[in-house]
Each structure stands twice: as structure tokens, then as C-alpha cells.
N, C-alpha and C positions, 0 to 999 in steps of 0.2 A: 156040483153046479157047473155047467159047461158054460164059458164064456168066450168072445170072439175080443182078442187083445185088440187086432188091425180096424176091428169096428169101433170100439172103444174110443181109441185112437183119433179116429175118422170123426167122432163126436164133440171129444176134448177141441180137437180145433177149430169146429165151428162153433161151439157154444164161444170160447175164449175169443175167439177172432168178433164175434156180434157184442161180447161185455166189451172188448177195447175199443170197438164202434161208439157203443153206450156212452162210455166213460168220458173220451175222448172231445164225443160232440158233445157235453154236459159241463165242458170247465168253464162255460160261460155263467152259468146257470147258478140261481144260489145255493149256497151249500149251508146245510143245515152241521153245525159240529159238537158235539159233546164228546165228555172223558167218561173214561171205564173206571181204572184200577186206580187211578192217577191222572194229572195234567198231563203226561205224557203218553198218554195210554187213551186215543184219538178215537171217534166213529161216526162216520156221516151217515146223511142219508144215504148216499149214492152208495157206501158199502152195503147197506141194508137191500138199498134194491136190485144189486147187482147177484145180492146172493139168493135173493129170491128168485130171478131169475134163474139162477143156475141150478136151484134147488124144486123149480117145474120141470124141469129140460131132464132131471135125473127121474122125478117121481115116475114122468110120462114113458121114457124110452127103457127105464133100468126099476120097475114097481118092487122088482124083487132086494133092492139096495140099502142099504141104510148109508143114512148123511151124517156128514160128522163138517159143520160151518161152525166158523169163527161168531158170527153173528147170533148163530141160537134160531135158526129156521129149520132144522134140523130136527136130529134124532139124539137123544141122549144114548152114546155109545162107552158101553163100559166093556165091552168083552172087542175082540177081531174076529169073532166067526164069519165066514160069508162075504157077500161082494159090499166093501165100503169106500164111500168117498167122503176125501177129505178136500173141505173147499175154504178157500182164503179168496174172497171177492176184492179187496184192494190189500195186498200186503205192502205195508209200509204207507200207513194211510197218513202219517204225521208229513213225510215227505210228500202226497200227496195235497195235503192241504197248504203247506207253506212254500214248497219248490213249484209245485204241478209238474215233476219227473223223477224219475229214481225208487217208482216203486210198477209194482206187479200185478196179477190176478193167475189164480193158479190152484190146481185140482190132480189131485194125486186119485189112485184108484188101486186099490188092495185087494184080493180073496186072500182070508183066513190070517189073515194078518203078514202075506206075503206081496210083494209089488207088484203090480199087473203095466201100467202104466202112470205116465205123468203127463202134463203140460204145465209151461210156464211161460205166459206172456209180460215182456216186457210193453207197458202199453204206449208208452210216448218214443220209443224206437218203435215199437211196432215188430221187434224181434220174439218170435213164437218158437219154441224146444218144446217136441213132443216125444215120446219113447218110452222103452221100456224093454225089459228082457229078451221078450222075444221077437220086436217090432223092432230095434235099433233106435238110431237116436238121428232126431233130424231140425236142423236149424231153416225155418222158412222154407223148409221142403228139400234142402239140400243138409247130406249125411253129414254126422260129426265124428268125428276121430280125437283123443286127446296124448299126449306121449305121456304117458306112467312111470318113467324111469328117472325122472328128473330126481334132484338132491332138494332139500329144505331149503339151501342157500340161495338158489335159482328162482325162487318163486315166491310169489306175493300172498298172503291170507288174509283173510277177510274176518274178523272178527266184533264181537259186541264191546261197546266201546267201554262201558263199565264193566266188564272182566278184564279188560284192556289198562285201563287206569287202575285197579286193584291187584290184578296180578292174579284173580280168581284161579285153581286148581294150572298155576305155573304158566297159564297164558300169556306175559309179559314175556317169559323165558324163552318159551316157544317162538313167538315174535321173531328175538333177536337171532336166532338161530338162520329166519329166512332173511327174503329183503325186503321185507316190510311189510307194514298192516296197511290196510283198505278197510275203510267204515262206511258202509251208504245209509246206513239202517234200514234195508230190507233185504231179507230171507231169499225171498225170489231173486232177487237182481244177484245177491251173493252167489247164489248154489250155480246161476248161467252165467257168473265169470268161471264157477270151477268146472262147469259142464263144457264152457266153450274153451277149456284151456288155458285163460287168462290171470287165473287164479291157481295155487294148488292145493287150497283149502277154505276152508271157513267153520270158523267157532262161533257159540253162540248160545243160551239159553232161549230154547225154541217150543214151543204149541205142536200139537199133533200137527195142525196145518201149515206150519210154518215148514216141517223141514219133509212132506208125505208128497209133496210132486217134485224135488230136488232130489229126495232118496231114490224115489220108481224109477226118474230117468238116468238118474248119477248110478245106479246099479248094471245098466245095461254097459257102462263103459268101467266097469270095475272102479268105481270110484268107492270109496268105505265113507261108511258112518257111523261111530259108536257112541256111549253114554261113556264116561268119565271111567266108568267101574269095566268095559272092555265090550258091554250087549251093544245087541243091536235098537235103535229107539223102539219104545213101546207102543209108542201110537196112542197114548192113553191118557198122559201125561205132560206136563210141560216140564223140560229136563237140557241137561246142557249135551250137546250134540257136537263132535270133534268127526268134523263130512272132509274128503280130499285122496288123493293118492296117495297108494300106501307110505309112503316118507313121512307123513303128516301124523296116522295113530304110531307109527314106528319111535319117532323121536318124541314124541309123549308121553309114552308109556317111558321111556329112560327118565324123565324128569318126574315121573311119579316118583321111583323107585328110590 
């Protein structure tokens, strides 16, 4: 399947850029909200319709794609053959509903289960990271650079606040090792502090969508991402996800052992 990354690219932004439009001019507006898994586990309308939007804009421009939404507008994707997108129309909808800041919209884009590109908008900054392997990585149109050589102790992580209070697979450990934890509770906002540098990692029990526009564009700056056992995410699953500069799986793997 031949695809055009820069077109791609060129798409992720303006659909992203018209949902943080959407979004933005809607926080007046009522908000319909219901739980999923749990009272913690949030879905409004506005995600629902955010991802239908986004999930015409793929059918019409990309027929040949399969969708893989948070929401279930989608396509039931069990395999990664082929051009797939993963769509998260408000990540961090909890914060959404009670802050109205600190959370994201964001679409990662795969062939065959390898990363093509990402986007991730923060939408109350209004700070848009789009990239990817072969396109670079660009904060509001201007390039991003990160330094990779930093030590654990230099740098802040971002992780899930209940493996944080349990100490899940040594994450307390890991912690103390840097200078400190950051919680926002959302995915997107985490992966563009580790995209912009301001972070040098994040943990987390994560959705295909949660961590498929964070990895596409975290990969073009050599940032890693592994599952607990050393792979790379399946895209299939919801699984615990150790994303950051190489210090981050480095001094992990030692607390496994």
C-alpha cells in the first residue's frame, strides 16, 4: 500500500485544528455525561461527536483505512495489517468535564502495525505536535528537538496515579530515582510534555488510543516505548506502557531484575 506520510500529516492538522475549534466553542453548551467501566471512567456527548467527526474526514479521504475510536464508531480491529487509525476524540475527558483543561484530542496513524504519523492537540493551549518518522516532529509548525542524554535524576515522569500509590511493577521506585512525578490524568498532555522535553518519561496503563499518537510522534525523536515484559505496544490491547528517553526503560529494567 503506498501512502504519502506529509499528506497524512497535512490532514491530522486540520481535522485536529476544526475538533479543538468544535470543542472549545461547545464549553458553553450542555454537556450530556455518563460512566463506562466505572464513575471514573467518563463520556460525553461532545466525545461522541467529536469522533464522528473525525471518523467521516478518515472514511471520505483514506476508504481504504480501518478506524480503531475510543468511542465504538469505528471498526472492530483485531489484527494491524494495513493503513490504521487510532482515534481518541477527548483524552482525558474526566478532566474535561470538571477542570475544562488538561486534557487532548489525538490520532495516531499506523501501516501494518508500524508508525506512520501522529498528532496531538492540546486543546485549551491550543498547542498542536504533529510527526512522525519520516516527516519530523513540529510544535505549531515550528521543529522539535529533545536532548536524550539526560540521567533519571534530572528529569520529571509523568505517570498513573494508581500505580503510583501502589508501587505497581516498581513504579514508586522508579519515581525516586528521578525528580519527581507529574499526574494530569491525560495520555496526550503526558506523552507532549515528553515530546516537548519537559518530561522524560511517562507510565501508565494505557488503550491502543491512548498511547498510538504519542508513540508515532515520540518515535521520530527516538523516544521508546515498551510493555512491562521489554515489546513494543500491541496496539490491540490496553497494557502498561513505560514511553521516555532511553534512561527511563534503562533503569527499569534494573528494578525488575
Amino acid at each position: 500500500m503506498t501512502i504519502e506520510p506529509l499528506k497524512i500529516q497535512h490532514d491530522l492538522v486540520a481535522w485536529l485544528t476544526v475538533a479543538g475549534d468544535k470543542i472549545r466553542q461547545s464549553l458553553t453548551d450542555e454537556l450530556h455525561v455518563k460512566t463506562k467501566s466505572g464513575r471514573n471512567d467518563l463520556v460525553t456527548n461532545r466525545d461522541k461527536e467529536i469522533e464522528q467527526f473525525y471518523v467521516r474526514q478518515i472514511r471520505t479521504n483514506y476508504p481504504q483505512a480501518r478506524i480503531c475510536g475510543e468511542e465504538g464508531f469505528g471498526d472492530v480491529v483485531e489484527d494491524l495489517a494495513g493503513l490504521i487509525f487510532f482515534v481518541d476524540p477527548i483524552d482525558g475527558t474526566m478532566n474535561f468535564v470538571k477542570q475544562k483543561e488538561n486534557f487532548a484530542t489525538m490520532i495516531g496513524v499506523y501501516l501494518d502495525g508500524q508508525p506512520i504519523v501522529g498528532g496531538i492537540l492540546d486543546v485549551m493551549a491550543q498547542k498542536l505536535i504533529v510527526g512522525g518518522p519520516t516527516t519530523g516532529v513540529m510544535l505549531n509548525g515550528r521543529p522539535l528537538s529533545i536532548r536524550l542524554d539526560l540521567n533519571i535524576a534530572d528529569g520529571l515522569i509523568g505517570v498513573n496515579s494508581g500505580m503510583l500509590a501502589k508501587n505497581v511493577d516498581h513504579v514508586t521506585d522508579l519515581i525516586r530515582l528521578s525528580s519527581g512525578a507529574r499526574i494530569t490524568g491525560s495520555a496526550g498532555i503526558e506523552f507532549g510534555q515528553v515530546i516537548t522535553g519537559k518530561q522524560i518519561g511517562y507510565i501508565s496503563n494505557l488503550s491502543p488510543w491512548d498511547v498510538a499518537a504519542g508513540w508515532a510522534i515520540g518515535s521520530a525523536l527516538n523516544i521508546e516505548a515498551h510493555t512491562v515484559t521489554g515489546q513494543q505496544p500491541s496496539l490491540l490491547k490496553r497494557e502498561i506502557i513505560i514511553a521516555g528517553i532511553p534512561t527511563i526503560w534503562q533503569n527499569f529494567t534494573k528494578l525488575q531484575s
